[in-house]
C-alpha positions in Angstrom: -63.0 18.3 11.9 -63.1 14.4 13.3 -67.0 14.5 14.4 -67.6 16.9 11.0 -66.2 13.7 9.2 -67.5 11.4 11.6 -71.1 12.4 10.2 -70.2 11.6 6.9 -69.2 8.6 8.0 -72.1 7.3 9.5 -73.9 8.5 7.3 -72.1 6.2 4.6 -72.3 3.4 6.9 -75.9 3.8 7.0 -76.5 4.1 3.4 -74.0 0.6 2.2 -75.6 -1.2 4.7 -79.1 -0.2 3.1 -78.0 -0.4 -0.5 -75.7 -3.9 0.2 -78.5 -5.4 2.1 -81.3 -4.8 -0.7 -79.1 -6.5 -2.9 -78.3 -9.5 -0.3 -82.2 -10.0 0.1 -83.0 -10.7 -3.1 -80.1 -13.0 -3.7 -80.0 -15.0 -0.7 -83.3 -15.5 -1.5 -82.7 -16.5 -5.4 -80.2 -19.2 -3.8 -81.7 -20.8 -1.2 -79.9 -19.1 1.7 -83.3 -18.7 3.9 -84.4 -19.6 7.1 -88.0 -20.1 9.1 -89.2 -17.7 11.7 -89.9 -20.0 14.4 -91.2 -16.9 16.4 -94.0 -17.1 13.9 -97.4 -19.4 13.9 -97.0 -20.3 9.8 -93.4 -20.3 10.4 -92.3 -18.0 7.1 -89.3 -18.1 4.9 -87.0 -15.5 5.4 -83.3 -14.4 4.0 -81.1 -15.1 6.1 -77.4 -13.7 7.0 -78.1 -10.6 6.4 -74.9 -9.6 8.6 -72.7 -9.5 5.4 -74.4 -5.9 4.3 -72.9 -4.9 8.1 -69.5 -6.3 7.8 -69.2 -5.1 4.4 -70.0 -1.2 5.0 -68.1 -1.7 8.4 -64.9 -2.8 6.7 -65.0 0.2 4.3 -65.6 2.4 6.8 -63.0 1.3 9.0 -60.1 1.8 6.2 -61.0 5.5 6.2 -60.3 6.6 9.4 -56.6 6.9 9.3 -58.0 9.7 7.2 -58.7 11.6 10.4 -55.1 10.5 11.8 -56.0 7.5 13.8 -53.5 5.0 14.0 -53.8 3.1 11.4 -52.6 -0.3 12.5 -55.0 -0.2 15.3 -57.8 1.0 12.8 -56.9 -1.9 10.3 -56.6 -4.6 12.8 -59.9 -4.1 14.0 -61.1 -4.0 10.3 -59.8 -7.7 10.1 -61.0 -8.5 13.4 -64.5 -7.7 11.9 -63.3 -9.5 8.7 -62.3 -13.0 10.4 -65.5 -13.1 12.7 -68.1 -12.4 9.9 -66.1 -15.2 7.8 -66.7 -17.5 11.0 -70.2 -16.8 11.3 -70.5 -16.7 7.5 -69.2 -20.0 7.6 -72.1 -21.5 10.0 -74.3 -19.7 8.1 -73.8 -21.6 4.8 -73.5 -24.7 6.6 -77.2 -24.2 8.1 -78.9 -24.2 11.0 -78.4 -26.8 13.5 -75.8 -28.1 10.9 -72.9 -25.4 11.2 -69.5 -25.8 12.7 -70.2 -28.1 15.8 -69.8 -26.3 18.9 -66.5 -28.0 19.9 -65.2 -26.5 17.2 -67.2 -23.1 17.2 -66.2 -22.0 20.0 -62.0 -21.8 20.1 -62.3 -21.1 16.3 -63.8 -17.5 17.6 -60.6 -16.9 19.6 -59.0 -16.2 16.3 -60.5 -12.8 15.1 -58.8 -11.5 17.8 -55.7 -12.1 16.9 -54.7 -9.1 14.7 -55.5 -6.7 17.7 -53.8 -9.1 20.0 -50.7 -8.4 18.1 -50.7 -4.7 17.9 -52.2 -4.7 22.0 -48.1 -6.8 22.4 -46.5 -4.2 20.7 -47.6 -1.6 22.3 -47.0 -3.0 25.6 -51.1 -3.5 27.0 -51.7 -4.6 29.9 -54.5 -5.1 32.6 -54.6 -5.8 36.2 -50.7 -5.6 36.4 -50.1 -8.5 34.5 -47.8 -9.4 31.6 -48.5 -7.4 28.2 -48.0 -11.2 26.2 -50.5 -12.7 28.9 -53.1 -10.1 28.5 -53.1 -9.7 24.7 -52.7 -13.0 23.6 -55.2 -14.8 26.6 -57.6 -12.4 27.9 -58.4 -10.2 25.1 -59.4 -13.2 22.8 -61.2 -14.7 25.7 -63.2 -11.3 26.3 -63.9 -11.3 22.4 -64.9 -15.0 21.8 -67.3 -14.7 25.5 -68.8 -11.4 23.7 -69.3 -12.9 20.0 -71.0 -15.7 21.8 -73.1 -13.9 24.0 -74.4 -11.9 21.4 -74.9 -15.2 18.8 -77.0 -17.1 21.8 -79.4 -14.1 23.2 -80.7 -13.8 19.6 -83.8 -15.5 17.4 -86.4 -12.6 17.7 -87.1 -10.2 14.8 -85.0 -7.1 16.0 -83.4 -8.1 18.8 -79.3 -8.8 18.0 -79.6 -5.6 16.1 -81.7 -3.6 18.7 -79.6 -5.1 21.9 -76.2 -3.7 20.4 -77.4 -0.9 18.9 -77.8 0.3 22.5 -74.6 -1.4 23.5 -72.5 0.8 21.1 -75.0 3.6 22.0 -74.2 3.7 25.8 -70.1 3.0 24.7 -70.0 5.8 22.6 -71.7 8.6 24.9 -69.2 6.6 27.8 -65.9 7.3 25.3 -67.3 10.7 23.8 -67.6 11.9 27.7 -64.1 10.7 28.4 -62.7 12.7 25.2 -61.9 9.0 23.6 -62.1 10.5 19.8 -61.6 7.1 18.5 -64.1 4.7 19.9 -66.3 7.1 19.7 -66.6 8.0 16.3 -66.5 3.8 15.9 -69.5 3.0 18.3 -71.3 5.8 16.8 -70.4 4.4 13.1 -71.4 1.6 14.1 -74.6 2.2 15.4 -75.5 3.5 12.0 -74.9 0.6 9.8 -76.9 -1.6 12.8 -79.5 1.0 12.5 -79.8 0.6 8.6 -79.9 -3.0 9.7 -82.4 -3.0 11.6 -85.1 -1.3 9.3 -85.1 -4.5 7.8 -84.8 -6.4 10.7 -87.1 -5.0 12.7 -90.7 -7.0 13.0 -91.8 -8.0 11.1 -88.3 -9.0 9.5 -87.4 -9.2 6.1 -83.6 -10.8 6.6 -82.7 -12.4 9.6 -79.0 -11.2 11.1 -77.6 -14.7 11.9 -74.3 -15.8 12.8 -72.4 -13.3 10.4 -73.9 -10.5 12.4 -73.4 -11.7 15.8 -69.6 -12.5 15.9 -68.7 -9.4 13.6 -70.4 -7.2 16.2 -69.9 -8.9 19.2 -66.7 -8.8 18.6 -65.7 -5.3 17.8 -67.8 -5.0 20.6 -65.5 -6.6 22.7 -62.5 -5.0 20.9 -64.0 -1.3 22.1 -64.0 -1.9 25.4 -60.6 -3.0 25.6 -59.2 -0.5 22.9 -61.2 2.1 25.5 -60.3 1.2 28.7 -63.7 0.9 29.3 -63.4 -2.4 30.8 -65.9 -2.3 34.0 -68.6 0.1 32.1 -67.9 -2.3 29.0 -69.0 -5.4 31.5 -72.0 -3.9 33.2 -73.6 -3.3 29.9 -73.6 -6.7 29.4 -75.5 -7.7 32.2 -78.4 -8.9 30.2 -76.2 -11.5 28.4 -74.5 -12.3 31.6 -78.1 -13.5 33.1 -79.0 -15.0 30.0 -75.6 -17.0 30.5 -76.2 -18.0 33.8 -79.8 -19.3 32.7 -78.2 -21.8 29.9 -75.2 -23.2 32.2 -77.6 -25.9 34.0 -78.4 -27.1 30.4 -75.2 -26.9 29.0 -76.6 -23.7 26.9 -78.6 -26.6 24.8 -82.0 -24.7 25.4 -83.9 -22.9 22.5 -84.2 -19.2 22.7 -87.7 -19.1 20.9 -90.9 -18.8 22.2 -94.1 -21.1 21.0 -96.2 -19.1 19.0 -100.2 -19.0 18.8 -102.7 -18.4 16.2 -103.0 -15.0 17.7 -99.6 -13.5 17.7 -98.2 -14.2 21.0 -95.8 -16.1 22.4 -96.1 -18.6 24.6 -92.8 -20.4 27.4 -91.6 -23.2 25.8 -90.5 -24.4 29.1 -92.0 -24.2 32.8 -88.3 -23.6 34.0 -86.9 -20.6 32.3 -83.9 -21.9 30.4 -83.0 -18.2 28.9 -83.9 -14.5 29.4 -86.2 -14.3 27.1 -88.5 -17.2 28.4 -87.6 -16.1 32.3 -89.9 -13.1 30.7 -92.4 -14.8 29.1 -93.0 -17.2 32.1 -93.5 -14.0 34.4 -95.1 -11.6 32.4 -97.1 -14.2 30.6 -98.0 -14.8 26.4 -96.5 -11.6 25.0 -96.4 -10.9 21.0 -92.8 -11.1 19.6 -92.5 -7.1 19.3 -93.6 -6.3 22.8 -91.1 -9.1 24.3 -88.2 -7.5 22.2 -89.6 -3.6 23.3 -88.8 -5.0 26.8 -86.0 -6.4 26.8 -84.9 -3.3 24.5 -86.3 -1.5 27.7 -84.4 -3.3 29.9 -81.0 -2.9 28.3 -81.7 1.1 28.0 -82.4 1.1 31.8 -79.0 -0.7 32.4 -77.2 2.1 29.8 -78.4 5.2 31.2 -78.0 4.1 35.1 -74.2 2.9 34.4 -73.9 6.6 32.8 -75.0 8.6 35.4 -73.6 6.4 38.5 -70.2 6.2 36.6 
């Protein structure tokens, strides 16, 4: 009976995201909320946070599952977590690029989606490594779910690649929790990937709406909430990798180094600088020009790899 429904419900979280995000095109469009694809020689006009039609058919789908007999103070504080962190990144959105809330400010302000799962977490007495329940919920699980909104936000900028990267993320979760009889997460990380795959036909190169900040922290952050709510803490971790290397790239820089590439009259892409400042250029400085698709494909490639050996060594 849960999976029967579960189909339904990614099925309805495919279809709002398609329907809301027709709708969010044309309007963003109509008021100005666009953006320039920098991954592109003539540098187009394109709609940009697009990440509302996600949040949106998230949220509903979220406040059904209590349907199925999930608790549904867990089920609803992870529909505000998705709530809060789309408003952040909504937020920035508005504000513009380059012009959004300053990083100083950024930053700690993502600590507070968190907070309705860090309550429910208390009360139900979680804890990790041993340590005190009010010391894990209220300081580690908002630090694992600002690090993971971030990390998703910062490995961005390329037609298809926030939506593609953790559309395999909640891929490789879901198959982890469906193997472990985790009913819950699940059902979520496959929902999810359905609204993110609705997403991403629009999305995908060459895009017509950009995902933007709205996107990133809303999914990055249930991202992060899954892997706690799961247990799935190490496996959660290791999928990451690819942002964890694209982290460790930024830090000489103070993460002020610009994800996109420099693109050429023929449709490739070009290293903006001759030391790799981010994942995506440490690629394009060792394979060489690439076009934007085949650099995402890669990197889509690479992430896949990193899924199916954590399942089958785990």
């Amino acid at each position: 009976m849960q999976y029967s429904f579960g189909v339904f419900l990614g099925f309805l979280s495919f279809l709002l995201t398609c329907a809301f995000l027709q709708k969010w095109i044309r309007i963003a469009g109509e008021h100005g909320l666009i953006g320039k694809d920098m991954n592109k020689y003539d540098h187009p006009e394109i709609p940009e946070a697009g990440g509302v039609a996600v949040v949106f058919s998230l949220t509903v789908v979220l406040s059904l599952l209590p349907l199925l007999g999930f608790d549904p103070s867990l089920v609803f504080s992870l529909a505000l977590l998705v709530l809060l962190a789309g408003f952040l990144g909504f937020i920035d959105d508005v504000l513009g690029w380059k012009k959004g809330l300053p990083r100083s400010i950024r930053v700690p302000l993502s600590l507070l989606p968190a907070l309705p799962l860090s309550v429910y977490l208390y009360l139900h007495g979680y804890s990790l490594f041993g340590l005190d329940p009010l010391f894990t919920s209220f300081l580690l699980v908002p630090i694992g779910v600002m690090g993971a909104a971030n990390a998703v936000n910062i490995l961005a900028g390329f037609n298809g690649l926030e939506a593609g990267l953790t559309s395999l993320l909640f891929l490789f979760l879901g198959i982890k929790a469906y193997l472990l009889g985790n009913h819950l997460v699940a059902l979520l990380s496959f929902t999810v990937l359905a609204s993110l795959l609705a997403f991403l036909l629009f999305n995908w190169y060459p895009a017509r709406v950009f995902s933007e900040d709205t996107f990133t922290y809303a999914v990055g952050s249930l991202y992060a909430a899954l892997v706690v709510v799961s247990n799935l803490i190490p496996f959660g971790i290791a999928l990451f990798t690819l942002y964890f290397i694209d982290a460790l790239l930024r830090m000489p820089v103070g993460f002020k180094t610009e994800t996109f590439g420099k693109p050429t009259k023929d449709g490739k892409l070009l290293p903006r600088d001759k030391v790799p400042r981010n994942l995506p250029q440490l690629i394009l400085n060792l394979l060489g020009p690439l076009s934007e698709r085949a650099l995402v494909l890669f990197i889509l490639f690479l992430q896949t790899l990193i899924g199916i050996t954590l399942l089958v060594i785990s």
